[in-house]
C-alpha positions as CSV (number, residue, x, y, z in Angstrom):
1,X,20.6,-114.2,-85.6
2,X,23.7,-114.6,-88.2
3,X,25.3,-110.9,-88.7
4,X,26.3,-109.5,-91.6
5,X,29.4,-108.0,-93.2
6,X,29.0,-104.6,-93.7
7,X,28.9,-103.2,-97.2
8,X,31.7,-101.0,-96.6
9,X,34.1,-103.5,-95.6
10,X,33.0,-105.5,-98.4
11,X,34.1,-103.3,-101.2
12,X,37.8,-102.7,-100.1
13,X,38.3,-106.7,-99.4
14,X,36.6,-107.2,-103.3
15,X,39.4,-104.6,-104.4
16,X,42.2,-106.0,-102.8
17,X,41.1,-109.7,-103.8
18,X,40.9,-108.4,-107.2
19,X,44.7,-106.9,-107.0
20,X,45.9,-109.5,-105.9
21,X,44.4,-112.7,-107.4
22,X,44.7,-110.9,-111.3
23,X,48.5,-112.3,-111.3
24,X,47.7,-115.8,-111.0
25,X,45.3,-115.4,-114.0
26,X,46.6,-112.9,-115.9
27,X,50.5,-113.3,-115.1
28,X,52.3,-110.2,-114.0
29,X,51.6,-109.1,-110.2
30,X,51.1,-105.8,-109.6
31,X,52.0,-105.7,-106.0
32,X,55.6,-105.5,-104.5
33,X,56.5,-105.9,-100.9
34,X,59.3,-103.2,-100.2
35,X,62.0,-104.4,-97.5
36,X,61.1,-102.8,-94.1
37,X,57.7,-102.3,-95.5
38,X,54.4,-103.8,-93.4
39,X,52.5,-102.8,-96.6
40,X,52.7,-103.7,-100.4
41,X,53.3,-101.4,-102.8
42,X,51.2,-101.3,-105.9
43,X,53.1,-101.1,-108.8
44,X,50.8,-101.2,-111.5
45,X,51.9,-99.2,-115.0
46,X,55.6,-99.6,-113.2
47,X,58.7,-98.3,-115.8
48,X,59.7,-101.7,-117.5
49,X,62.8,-101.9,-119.9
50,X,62.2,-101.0,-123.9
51,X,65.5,-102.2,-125.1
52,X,65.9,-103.9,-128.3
53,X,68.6,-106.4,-128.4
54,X,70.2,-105.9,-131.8
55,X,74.1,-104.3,-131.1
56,X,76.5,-104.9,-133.8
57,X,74.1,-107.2,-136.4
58,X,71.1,-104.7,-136.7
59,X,72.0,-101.9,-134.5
60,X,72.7,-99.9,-131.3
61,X,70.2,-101.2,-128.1
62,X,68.4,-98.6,-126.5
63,X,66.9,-98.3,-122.9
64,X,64.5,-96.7,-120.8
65,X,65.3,-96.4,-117.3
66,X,65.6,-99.2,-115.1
67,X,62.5,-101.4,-114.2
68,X,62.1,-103.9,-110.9
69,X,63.7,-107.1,-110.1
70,X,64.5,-109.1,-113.2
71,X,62.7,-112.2,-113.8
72,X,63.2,-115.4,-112.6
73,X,61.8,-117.3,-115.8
74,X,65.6,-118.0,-117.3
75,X,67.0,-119.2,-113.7
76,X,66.7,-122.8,-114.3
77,X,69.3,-122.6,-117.4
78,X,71.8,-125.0,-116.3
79,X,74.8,-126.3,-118.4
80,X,74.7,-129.7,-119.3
81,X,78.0,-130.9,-117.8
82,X,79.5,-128.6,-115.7
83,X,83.1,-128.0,-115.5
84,X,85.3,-129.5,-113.5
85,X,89.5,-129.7,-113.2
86,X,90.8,-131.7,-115.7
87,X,87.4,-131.3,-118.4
88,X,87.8,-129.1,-121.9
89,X,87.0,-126.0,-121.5
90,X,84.3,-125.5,-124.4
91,X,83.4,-121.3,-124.4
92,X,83.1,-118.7,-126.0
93,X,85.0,-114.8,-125.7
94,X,81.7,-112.7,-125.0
95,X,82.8,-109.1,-126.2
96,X,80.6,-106.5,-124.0
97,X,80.9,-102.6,-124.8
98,X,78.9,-100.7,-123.2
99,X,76.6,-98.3,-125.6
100,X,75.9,-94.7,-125.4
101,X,72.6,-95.0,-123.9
102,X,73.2,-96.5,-120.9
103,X,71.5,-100.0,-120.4
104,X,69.5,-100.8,-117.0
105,X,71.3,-103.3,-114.7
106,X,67.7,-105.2,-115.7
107,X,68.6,-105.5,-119.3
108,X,72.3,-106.5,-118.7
109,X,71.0,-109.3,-116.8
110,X,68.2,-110.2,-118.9
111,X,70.9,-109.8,-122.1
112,X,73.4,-112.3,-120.4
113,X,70.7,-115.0,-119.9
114,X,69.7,-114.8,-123.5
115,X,73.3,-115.6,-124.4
116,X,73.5,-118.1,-121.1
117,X,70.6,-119.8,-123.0
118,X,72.1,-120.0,-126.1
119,X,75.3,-121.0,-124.8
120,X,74.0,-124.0,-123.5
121,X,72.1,-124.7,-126.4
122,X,76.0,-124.8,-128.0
123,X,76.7,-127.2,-125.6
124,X,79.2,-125.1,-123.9
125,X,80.5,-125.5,-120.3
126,X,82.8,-122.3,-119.8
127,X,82.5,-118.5,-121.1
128,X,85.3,-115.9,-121.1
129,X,83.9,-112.0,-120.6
130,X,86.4,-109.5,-123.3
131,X,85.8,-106.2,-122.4
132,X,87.7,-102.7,-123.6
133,X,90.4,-100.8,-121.8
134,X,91.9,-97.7,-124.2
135,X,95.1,-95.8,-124.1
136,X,95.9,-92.5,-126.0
137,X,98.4,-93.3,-128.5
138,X,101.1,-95.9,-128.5
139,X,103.7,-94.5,-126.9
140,X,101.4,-93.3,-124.2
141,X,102.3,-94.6,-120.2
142,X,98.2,-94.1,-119.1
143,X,95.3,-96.8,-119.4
144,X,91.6,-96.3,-118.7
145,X,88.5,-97.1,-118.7
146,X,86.1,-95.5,-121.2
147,X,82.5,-95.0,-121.9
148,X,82.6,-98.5,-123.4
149,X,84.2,-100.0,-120.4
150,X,81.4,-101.9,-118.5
151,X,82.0,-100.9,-114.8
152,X,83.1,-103.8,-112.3
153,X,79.9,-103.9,-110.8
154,X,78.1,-104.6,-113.7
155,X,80.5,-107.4,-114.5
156,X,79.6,-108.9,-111.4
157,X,76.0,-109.1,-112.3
158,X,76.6,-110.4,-115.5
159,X,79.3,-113.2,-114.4
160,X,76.8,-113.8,-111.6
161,X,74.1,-115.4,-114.3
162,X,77.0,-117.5,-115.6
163,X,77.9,-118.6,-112.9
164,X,74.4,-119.2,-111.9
165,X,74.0,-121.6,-114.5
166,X,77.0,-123.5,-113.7
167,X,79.4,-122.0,-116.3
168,X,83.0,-122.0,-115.9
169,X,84.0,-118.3,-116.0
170,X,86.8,-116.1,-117.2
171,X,87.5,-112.1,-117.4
172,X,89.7,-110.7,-120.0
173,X,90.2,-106.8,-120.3
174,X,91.4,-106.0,-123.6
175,X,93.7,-102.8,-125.0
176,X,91.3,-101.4,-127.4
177,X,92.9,-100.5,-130.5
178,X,91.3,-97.6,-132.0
179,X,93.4,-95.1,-130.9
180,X,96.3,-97.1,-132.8
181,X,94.7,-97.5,-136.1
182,X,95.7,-94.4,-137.4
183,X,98.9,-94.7,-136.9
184,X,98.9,-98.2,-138.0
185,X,100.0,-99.7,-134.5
186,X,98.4,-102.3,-132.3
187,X,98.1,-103.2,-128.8
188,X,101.1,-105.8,-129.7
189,X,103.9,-103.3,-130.5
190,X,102.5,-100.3,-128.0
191,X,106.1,-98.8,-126.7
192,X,105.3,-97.1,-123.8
193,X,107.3,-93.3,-122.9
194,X,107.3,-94.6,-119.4
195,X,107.1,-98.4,-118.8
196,X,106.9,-98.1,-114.7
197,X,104.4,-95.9,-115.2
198,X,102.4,-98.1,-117.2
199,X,102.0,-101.2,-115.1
200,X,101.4,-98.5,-112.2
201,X,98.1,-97.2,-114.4
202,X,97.4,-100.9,-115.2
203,X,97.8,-101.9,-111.8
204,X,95.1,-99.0,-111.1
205,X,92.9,-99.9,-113.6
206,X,92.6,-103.6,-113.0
207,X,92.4,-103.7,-108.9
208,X,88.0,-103.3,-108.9
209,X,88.0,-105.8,-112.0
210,X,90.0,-108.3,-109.9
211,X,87.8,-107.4,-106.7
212,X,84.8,-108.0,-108.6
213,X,85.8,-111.4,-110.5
214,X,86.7,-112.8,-107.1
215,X,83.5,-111.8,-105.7
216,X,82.0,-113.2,-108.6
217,X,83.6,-116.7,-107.9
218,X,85.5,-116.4,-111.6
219,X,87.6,-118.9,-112.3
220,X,90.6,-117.4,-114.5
221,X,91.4,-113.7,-114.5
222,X,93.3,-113.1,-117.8
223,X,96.1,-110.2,-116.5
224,X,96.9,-109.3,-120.1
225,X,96.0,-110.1,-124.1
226,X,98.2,-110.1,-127.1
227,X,100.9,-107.4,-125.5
228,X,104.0,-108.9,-127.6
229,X,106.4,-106.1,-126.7
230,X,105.8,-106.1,-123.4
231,X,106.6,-109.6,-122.6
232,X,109.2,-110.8,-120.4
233,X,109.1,-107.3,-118.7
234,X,110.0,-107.0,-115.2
235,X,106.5,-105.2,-114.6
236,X,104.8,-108.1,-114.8
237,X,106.4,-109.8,-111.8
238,X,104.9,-107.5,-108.9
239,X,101.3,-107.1,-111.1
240,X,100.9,-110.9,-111.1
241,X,101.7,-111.0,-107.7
242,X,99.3,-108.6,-106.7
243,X,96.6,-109.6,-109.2
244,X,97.4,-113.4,-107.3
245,X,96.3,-111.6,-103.5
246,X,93.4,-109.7,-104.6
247,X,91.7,-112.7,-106.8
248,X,92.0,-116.3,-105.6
249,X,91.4,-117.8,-109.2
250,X,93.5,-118.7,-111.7
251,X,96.0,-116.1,-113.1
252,X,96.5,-116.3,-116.8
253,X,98.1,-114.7,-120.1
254,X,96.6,-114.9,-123.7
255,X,99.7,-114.6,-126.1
256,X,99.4,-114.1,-129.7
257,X,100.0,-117.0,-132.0
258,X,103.2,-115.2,-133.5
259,X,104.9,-115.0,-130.8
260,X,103.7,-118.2,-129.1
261,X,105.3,-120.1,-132.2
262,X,108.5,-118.3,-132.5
263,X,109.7,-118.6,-128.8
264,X,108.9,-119.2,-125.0
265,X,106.5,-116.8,-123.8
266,X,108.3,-115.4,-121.1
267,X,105.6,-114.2,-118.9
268,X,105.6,-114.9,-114.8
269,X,101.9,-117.2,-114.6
270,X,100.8,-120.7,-114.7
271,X,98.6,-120.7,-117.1
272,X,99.2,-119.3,-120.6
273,X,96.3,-119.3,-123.4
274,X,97.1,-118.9,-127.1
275,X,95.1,-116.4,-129.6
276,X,95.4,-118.8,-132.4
277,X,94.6,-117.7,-136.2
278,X,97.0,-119.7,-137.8
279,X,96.9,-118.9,-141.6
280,X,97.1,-122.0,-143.8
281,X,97.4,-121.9,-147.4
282,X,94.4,-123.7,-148.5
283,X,91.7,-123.2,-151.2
284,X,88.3,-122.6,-149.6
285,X,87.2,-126.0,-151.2
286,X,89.7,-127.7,-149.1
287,X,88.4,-130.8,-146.8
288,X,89.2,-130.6,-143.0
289,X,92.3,-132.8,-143.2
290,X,94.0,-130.3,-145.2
291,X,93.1,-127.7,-142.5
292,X,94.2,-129.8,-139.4
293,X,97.1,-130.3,-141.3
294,X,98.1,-127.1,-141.4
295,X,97.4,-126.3,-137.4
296,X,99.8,-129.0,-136.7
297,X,102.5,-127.7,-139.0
298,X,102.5,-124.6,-137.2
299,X,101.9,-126.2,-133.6
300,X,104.6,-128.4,-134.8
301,X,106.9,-125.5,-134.7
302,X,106.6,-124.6,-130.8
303,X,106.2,-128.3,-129.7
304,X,105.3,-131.8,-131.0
305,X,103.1,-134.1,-129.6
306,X,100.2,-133.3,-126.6
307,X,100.0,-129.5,-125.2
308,X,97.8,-130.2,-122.1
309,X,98.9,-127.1,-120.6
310,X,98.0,-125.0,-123.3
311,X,94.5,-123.6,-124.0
312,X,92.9,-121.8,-127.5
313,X,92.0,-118.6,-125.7
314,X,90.4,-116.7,-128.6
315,X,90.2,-118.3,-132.3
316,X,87.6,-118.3,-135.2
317,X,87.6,-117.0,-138.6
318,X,85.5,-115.3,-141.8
319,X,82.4,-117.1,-143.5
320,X,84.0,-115.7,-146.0
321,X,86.5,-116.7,-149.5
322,X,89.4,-116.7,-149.0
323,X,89.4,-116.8,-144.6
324,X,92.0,-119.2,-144.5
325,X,94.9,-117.2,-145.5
326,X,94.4,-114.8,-142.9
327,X,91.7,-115.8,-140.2
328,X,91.7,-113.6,-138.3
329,X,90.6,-110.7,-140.4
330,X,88.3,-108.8,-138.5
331,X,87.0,-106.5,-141.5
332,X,87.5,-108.5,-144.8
333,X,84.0,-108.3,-146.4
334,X,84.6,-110.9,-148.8
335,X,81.9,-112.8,-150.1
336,X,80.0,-115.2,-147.3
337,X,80.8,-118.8,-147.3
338,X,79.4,-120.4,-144.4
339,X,81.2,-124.0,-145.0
340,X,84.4,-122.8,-144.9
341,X,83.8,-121.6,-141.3
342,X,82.0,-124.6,-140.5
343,X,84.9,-126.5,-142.0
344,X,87.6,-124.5,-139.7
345,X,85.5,-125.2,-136.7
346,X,85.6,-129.2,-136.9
347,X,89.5,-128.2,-137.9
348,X,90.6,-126.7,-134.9
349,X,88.5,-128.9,-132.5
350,X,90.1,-132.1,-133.8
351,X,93.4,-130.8,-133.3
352,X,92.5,-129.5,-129.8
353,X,91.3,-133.5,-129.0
354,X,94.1,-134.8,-131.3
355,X,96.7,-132.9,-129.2
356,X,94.8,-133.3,-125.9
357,X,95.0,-129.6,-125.3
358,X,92.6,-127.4,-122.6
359,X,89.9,-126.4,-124.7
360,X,88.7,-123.5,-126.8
361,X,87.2,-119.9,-126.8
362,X,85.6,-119.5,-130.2
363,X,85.6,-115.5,-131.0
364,X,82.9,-114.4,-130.6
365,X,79.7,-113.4,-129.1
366,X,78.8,-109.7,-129.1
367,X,77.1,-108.9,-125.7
368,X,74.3,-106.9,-127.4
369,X,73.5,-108.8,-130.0
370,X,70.5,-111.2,-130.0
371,X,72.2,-114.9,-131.3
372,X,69.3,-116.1,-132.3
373,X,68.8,-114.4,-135.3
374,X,70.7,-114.3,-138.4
375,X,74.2,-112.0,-139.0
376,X,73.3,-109.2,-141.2
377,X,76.3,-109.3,-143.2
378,X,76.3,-105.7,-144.3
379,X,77.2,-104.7,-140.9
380,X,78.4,-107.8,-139.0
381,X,81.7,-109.4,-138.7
382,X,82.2,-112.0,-141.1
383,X,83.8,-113.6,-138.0
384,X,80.5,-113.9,-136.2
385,X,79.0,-117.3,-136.4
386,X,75.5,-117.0,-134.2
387,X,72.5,-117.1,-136.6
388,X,75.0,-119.7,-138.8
389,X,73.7,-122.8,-138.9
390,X,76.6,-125.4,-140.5
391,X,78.8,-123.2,-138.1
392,X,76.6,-123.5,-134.6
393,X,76.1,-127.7,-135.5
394,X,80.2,-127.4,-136.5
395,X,80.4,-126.0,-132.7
396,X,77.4,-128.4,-131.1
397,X,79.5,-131.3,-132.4
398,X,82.6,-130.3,-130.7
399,X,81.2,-129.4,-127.6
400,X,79.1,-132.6,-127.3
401,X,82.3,-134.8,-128.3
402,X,83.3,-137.5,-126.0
403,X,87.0,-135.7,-125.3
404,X,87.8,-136.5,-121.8
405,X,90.0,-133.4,-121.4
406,X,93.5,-133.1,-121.0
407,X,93.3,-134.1,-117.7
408,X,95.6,-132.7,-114.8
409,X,99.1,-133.2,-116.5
410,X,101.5,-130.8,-115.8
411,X,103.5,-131.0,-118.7
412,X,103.9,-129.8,-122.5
């Protein structure tokens, strides 16, 4: 005679056929297998993340607390052509601050694959990570961190989705300058009581960012940004140093373009990026030529000819009138002109070919805010270009372009 199950063990096995089959129709399992666990968890009605990317264009994200793993859906984003020695380096200068309500570590990394996505969609093979550092006045001998310092392990996660999808990576603290506005310093002219004591607080500050980029894999590890009157100081020999045994990456220094074009920048590393916003006295109806032009008559100034060793670490400008006298006005609110960013863009790239230099860093992305969608320009930088349309195919076409790179010369 052929027994029969039980109805009492057929009720529990209908159950957990029912839990565990609904994902494969319905999408999101509900059961989680805990390490050291023999039995699954169910996790059904589970916290999951309610921020709204919006930062700077439409407003400030907001979070609930932190959820499970993040998803795998965005792990197949994979640049086009990765980088290798000798390519341009086509990025972008990703500015993160953290925000008063504190993020999960979820929505970090689901916010750094959106812009991974996007990135790619750019054509880009390299991305630099800008991130705050503050100091109390000018004349004050001790850095820190802040509340919108993003900690080094949640740098790590984010360079980690870069460098996932085969980015070429780059970490550059930056002296925030709020602190000097009102005494209308900034961070290139800080005068510090105590100089010693200043690279020692630096030194501090910077030791779990360079432990973290190395664990990270990063490729450069930018030691300092824009700090004019602190060049050429014998600090900076024993910080590079260390900086050079605690991260096996490049070493770098992004100088301004003033004092890049006025004399040697006398800093001890082999690998030395310009902040370039060059004004040139065009009207806003002028064609590219005129602008390319006007790169190359201040370029012209420091050196003629191919700069293969020197890379445009950080430069963009206004869609805005009037942007090419001074580009690199961060809060002109002049009125929009998208073509003569667009115009600036295929400027700068031809002279970065033209002069077979390492690449550029167009400034810039802000970490929170979602690139896909149009700048509100009531709020935004004029200097932000996701959401742009003549500026992202401006960018497309530049990072698409045949350039070889400047290949592995070693010399001006």
């Amino acid at each position: 005679m052929r027994s029969r199950l039980p109805l009492l063990a057929i009720f529990p096995v209908t159950v957990l056929t029912i839990v565990l089959g609904s994902p494969f129709t319905l999408g999101n399992h509900p059961v989680r297998w805990e390490s050291g666990s023999a039995l699954p968890k169910i996790v059904i009605g589970d916290e999951k993340e309610s921020s709204t990317s919006s930062g700077h264009k439409s407003g400030t994200a907001t979070a609930s607390s932190p959820s499970g793993p993040a998803s795998s859906a965005a792990d197949a984003l994979q640049v086009a052509k990765p980088w290798k020695q000798g390519m341009a380096q086509w990025g972008v200068q990703l500015y993160w601050e953290e925000e008063k309500t504190k993020r999960s570590d979820t929505f970090i990394e689901k916010q750094a694959r959106k812009q991974a996505e996007y990135l790619i969609g750019l054509g880009a093979n390299s991305v630099s990570v800008s991130f705050p550092f503050f100091i109390q006045n000018s004349t004050s001998d001790t850095l820190s961190a802040g509340a919108k310092t993003p900690s080094p392990e949640r740098l790590q996660k984010v360079l980690k989705v870069f460098k996932d999808a085969g980015f070429r990576t780059q970490v550059r603290p930056i002296l925030d300058e709020g602190t000097l506005k009102p005494t209308k310093h900034w961070r290139g002219d800080i005068d510090p009581a105590s100089r010693s004591a200043w690279f020692a607080s630096y030194k501090k500050f910077l030791t779990p960012y360079l432990r973290a980029a190395d664990d990270a894999k990063t490729n450069t590890f930018v030691i300092g940004t824009e700090l004019n009157s602190l060049e050429g100081d014998v600090g900076w020999e024993p910080l590079v140093s260390y900086a050079e045994k605690d991260f096996s990456g490049e070493v770098s220094y992004n100088a301004n373009w003033d004092n890049y074009v006025t004399g040697r920048i006398n800093m001890p590393v082999n690998h030395l990026g310009v902040d370039a916003y060059f004004p040139v006295k065009a009207p806003d109806t002028a064609p590219v030529s005129d602008l390319v032009k006007g790169w190359n008559t201040w370029l012209d100034r420091k050196a003629a000819g191919p700069l293969p060793k020197i890379l445009v670490s950080e430069t963009g400008i206004g869609a805005m009138n009037g942007a090419y006298h001074a580009p690199g006005d961060f809060y002109a609110r002049r009125t929009v002109n998208p073509q003569v960013q667009a115009n600036w863009y295929k400027a700068v790239c031809q002279v970065v070919q033209d002069r077979k230099m390492q690449g550029i860093y167009w400034w810039s992305l802000w970490f929170d805010d979602d690139p896909n969608t149009k700048p509100d320009d009531k709020v935004a930088s004029r200097l932000d270009f996701a959401g742009r349309p003549l500026s992202e195919a401006a960018i497309k076409s530049c990072f698409t372009s045949d350039y070889a790179g400047p290949g592995t010369a070693t010399t001006n």
